[in-house]
C-alpha positions as a Markdown table, in Angstrom:
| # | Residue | x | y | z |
|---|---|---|---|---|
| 1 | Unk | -6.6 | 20.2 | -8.4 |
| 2 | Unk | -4.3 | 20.8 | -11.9 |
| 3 | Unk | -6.5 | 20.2 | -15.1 |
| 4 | Unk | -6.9 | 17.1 | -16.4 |
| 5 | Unk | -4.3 | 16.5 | -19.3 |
| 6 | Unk | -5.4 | 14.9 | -22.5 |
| 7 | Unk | -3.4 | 12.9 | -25.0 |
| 8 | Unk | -4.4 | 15.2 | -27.8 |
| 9 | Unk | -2.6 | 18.2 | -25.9 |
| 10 | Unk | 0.6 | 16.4 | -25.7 |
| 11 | Unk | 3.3 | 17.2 | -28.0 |
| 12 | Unk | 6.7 | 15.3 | -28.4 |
| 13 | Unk | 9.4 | 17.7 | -27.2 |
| 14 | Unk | 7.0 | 19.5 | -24.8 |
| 15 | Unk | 7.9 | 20.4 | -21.0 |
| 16 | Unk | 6.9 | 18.1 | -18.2 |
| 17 | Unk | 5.6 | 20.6 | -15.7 |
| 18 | Unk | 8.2 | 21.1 | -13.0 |
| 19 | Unk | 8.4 | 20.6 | -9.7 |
| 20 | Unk | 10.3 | 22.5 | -6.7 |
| 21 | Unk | 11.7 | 20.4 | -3.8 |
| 22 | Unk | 13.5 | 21.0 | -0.9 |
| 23 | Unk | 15.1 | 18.5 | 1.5 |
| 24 | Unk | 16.3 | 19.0 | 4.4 |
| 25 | Unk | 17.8 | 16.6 | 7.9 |
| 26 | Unk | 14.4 | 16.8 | 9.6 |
| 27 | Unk | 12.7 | 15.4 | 6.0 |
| 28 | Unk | 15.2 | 13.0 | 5.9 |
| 29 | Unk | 14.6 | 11.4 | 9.5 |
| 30 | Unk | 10.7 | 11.3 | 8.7 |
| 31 | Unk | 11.4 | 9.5 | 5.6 |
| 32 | Unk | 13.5 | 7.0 | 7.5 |
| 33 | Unk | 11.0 | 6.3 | 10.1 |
| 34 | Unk | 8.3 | 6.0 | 7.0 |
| 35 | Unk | 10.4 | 3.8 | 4.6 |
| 36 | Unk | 12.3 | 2.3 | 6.8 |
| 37 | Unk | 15.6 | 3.1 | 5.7 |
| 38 | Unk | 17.5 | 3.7 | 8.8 |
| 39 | Unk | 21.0 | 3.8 | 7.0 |
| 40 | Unk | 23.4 | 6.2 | 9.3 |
| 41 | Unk | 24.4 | 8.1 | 6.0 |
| 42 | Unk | 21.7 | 9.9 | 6.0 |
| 43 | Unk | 21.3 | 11.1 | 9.3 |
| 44 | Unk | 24.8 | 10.5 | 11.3 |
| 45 | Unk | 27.4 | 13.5 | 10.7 |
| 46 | Unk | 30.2 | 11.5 | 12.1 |
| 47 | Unk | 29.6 | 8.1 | 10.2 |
| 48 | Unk | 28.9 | 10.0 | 6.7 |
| 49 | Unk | 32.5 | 12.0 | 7.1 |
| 50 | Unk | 34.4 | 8.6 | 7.4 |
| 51 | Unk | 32.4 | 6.9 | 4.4 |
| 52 | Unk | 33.8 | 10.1 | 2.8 |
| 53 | Unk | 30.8 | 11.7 | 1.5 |
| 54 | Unk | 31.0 | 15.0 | 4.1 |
| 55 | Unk | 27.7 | 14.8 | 5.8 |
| 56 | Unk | 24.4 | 13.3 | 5.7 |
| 57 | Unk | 23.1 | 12.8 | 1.9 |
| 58 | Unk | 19.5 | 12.5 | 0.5 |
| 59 | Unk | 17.8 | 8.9 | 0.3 |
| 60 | Unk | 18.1 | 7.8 | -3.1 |
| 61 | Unk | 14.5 | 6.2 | -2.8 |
| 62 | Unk | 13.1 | 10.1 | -1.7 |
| 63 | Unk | 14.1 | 11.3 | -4.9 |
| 64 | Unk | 12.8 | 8.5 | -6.8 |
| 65 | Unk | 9.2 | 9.8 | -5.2 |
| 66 | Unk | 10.2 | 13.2 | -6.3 |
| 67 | Unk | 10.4 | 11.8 | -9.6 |
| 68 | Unk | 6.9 | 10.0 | -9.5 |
| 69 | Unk | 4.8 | 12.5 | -7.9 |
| 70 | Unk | 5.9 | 14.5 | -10.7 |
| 71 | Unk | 4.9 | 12.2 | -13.5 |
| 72 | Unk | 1.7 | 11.6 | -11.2 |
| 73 | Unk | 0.9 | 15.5 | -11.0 |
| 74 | Unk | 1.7 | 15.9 | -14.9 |
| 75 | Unk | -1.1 | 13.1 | -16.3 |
| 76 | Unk | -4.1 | 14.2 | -13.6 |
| 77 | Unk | -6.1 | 11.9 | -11.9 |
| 78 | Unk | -7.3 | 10.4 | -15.0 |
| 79 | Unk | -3.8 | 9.2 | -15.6 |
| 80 | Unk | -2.0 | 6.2 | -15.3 |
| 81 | Unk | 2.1 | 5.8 | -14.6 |
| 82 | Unk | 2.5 | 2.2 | -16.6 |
| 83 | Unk | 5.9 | 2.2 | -16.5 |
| 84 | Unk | 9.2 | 3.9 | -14.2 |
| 85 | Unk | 12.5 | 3.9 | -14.1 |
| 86 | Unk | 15.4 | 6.1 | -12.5 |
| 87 | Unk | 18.9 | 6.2 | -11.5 |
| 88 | Unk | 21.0 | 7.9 | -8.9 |
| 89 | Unk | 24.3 | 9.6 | -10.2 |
| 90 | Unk | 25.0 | 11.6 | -8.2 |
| 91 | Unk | 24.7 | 12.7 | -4.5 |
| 92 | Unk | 22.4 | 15.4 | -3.0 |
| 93 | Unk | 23.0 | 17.1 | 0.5 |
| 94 | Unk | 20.0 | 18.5 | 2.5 |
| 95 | Unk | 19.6 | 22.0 | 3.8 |
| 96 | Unk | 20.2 | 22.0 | 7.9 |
| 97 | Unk | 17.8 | 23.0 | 10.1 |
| 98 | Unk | 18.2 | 26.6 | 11.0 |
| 99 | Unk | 14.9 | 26.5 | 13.7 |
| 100 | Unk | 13.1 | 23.0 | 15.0 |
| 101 | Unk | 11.0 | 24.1 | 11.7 |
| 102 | Unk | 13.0 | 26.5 | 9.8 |
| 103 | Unk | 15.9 | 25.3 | 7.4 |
| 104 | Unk | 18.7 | 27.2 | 6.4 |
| 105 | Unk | 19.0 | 29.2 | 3.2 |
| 106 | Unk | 20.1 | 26.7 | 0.4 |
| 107 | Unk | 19.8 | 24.9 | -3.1 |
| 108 | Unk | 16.0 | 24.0 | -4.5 |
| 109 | Unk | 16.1 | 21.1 | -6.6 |
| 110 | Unk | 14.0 | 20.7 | -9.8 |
| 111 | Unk | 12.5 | 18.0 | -11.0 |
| 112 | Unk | 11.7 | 18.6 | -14.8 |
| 113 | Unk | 10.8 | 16.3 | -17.4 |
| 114 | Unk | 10.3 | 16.1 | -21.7 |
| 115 | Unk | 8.3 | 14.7 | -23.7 |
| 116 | Unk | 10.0 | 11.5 | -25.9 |
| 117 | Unk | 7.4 | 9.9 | -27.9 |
| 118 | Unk | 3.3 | 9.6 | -28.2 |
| 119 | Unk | 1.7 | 6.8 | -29.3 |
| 120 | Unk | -1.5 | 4.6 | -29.4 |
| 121 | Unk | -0.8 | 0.8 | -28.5 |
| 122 | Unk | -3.3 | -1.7 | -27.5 |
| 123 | Unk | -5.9 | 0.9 | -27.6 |
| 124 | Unk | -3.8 | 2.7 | -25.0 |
| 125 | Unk | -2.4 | 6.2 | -25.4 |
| 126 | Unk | 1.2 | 6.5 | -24.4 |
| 127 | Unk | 3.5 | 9.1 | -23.7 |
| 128 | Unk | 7.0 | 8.3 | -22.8 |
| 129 | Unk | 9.1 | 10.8 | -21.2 |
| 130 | Unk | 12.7 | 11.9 | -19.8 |
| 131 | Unk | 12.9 | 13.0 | -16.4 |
| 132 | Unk | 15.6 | 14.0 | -14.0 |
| 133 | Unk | 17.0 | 16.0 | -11.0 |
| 134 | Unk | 18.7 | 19.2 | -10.9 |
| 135 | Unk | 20.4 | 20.2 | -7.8 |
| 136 | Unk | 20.9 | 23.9 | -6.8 |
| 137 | Unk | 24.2 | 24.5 | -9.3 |
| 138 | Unk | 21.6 | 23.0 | -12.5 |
| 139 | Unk | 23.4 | 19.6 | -12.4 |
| 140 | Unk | 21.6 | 16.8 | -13.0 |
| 141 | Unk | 21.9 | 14.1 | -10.2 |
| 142 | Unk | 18.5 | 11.9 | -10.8 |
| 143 | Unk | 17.7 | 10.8 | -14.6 |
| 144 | Unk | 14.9 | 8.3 | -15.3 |
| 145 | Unk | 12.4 | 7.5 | -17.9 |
| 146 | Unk | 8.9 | 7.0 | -17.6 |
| 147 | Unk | 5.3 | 6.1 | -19.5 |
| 148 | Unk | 1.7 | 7.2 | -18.6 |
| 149 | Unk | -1.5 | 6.1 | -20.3 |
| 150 | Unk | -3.6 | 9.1 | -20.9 |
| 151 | Unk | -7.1 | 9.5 | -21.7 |
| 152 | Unk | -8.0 | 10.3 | -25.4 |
| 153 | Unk | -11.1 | 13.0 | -25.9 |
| 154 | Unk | -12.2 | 10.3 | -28.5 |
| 155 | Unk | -12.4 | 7.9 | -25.5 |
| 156 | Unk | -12.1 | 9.3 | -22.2 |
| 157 | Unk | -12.1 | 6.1 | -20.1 |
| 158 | Unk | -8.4 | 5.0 | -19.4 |
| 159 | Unk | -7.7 | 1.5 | -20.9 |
| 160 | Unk | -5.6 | 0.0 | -17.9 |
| 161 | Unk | -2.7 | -2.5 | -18.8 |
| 162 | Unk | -3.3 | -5.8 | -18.7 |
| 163 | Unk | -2.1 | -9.4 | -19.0 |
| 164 | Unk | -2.7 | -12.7 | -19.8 |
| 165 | Unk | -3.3 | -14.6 | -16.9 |
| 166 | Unk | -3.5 | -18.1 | -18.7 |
| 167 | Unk | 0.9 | -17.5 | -18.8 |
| 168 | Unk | 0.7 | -16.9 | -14.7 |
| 169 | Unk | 2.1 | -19.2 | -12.2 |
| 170 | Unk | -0.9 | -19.9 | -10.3 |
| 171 | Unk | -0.2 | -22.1 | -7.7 |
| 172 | Unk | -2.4 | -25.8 | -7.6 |
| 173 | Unk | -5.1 | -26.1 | -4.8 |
| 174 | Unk | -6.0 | -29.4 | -3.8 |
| 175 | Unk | -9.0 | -29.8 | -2.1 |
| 176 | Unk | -9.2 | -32.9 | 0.4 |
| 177 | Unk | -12.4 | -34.6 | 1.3 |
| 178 | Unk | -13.3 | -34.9 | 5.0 |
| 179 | Unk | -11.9 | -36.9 | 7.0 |
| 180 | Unk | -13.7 | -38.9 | 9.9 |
| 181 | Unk | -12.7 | -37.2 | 13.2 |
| 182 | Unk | -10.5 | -39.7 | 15.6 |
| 183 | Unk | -12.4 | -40.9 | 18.8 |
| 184 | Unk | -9.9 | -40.0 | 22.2 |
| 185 | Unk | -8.3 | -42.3 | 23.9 |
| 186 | Unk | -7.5 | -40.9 | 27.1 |
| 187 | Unk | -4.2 | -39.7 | 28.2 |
| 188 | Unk | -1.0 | -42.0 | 27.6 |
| 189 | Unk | 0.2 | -43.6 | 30.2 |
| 190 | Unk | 4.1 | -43.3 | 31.3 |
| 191 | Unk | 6.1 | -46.8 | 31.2 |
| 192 | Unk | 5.6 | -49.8 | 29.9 |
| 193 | Unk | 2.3 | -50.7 | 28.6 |
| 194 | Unk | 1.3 | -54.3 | 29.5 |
| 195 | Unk | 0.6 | -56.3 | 26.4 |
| 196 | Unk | -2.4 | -57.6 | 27.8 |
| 197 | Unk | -5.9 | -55.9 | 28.0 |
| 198 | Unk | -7.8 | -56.1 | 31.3 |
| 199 | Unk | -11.3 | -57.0 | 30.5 |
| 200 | Unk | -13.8 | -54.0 | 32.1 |
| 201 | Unk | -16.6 | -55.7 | 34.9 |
| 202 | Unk | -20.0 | -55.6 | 34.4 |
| 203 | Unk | -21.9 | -53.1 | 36.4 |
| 204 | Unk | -23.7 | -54.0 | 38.7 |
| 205 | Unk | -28.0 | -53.7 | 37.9 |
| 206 | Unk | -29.2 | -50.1 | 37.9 |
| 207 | Unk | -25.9 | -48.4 | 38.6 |
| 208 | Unk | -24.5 | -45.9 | 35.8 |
| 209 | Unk | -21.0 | -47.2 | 34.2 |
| 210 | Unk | -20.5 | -43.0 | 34.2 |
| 211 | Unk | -18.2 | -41.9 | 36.8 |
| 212 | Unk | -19.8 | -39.3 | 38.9 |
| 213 | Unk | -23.8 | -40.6 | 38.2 |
């Protein structure tokens, strides 16, 4: 478990601390089948080549994940990511597989990040930060911003964002009174219905008007 980092220990221009990824065609189909991002450009050789991208790239959402988990590493578990942004320019190629679990030599990517600004707002402390991708060759593929709320040795406990819910849409709920419940009338009967109403015979004494008594 990394230490926990506190706002006081920040400084502006400091290093993110990095992280080392790897991505290969067999992380790429078990991100598809747990995102749901079946797109053949990132698993079909045949379809990428005539898109003209060569072969098989990374999913753009996999490296947005890189890029949280290491904002989410940086601020410990006392942290909070408030805000996130990123943008893909660039494309990424996995590393093929050179064993069921065994890729082949290739490129690492790094995902590194600076620190922008510190502040205190809303009795919050901020730090916004730069953070991108670098494939293999140092080339940065993946930049994106990003804020986390740290805790303050003054005041330890997190102050979580919040808003103002009296500026929500909160949808109306009617409530309705009870309603009387509507007696059954038997089962319609097929045709027409004669507009006049035979009038039921009395019963004779001592026997039930209820079928089957």
């Amino acid at each position: 478990m990394a230490k926990q980092l506190y706002w006081e220990n920040v400084e502006v221009g400091g290093e993110v601390t990095p992280l080392s990824k790897i991505a290969t065609t067999r992380m790429l189909v078990k991100w598809a089948g747990a995102s749901g991002d079946f797109n053949p450009l990132h698993y079909d050789a045949a379809f990428a080549a005539i898109q003209g991208v060569g072969s098989p790239i990374v999913h753009g959402a996999l490296k947005r994940q890189w890029l949280v988990q290491l904002m989410t590493d940086w601020m410990g578990e006392q942290g909070t990511l408030k805000k996130f942004s990123c943008s893909y320019r660039a494309m990424d190629w996995p590393r093929k597989m050179a064993t069921p679990m065994t890729p082949e030599d290739g490129e690492t990517w790094q995902c590194k990040g600076k620190v922008a600004k510190k502040y205190v707002e809303g009795g919050q402390h901020c730090v916004d930060c730069d953070i991108w991708i670098e494939n293999g060759k140092g080339e940065v593929t993946t930049p994106g911003t990003a804020t986390v709320i740290l805790p303050s040795r003054d005041t330890p406990t997190v102050m979580l964002p919040t808003r103002d819910v009296s500026k929500s849409k909160i949808p109306m709920i009617t409530i309705m009174p009870p309603q009387q419940p509507i007696p059954y009338a038997g089962p319609r009967r097929k045709g027409k219905v004669s507009s006049r109403t035979r009038r039921a015979r009395p019963a004779p004494p001592g026997v039930s008007t209820i079928r089957g008594l």
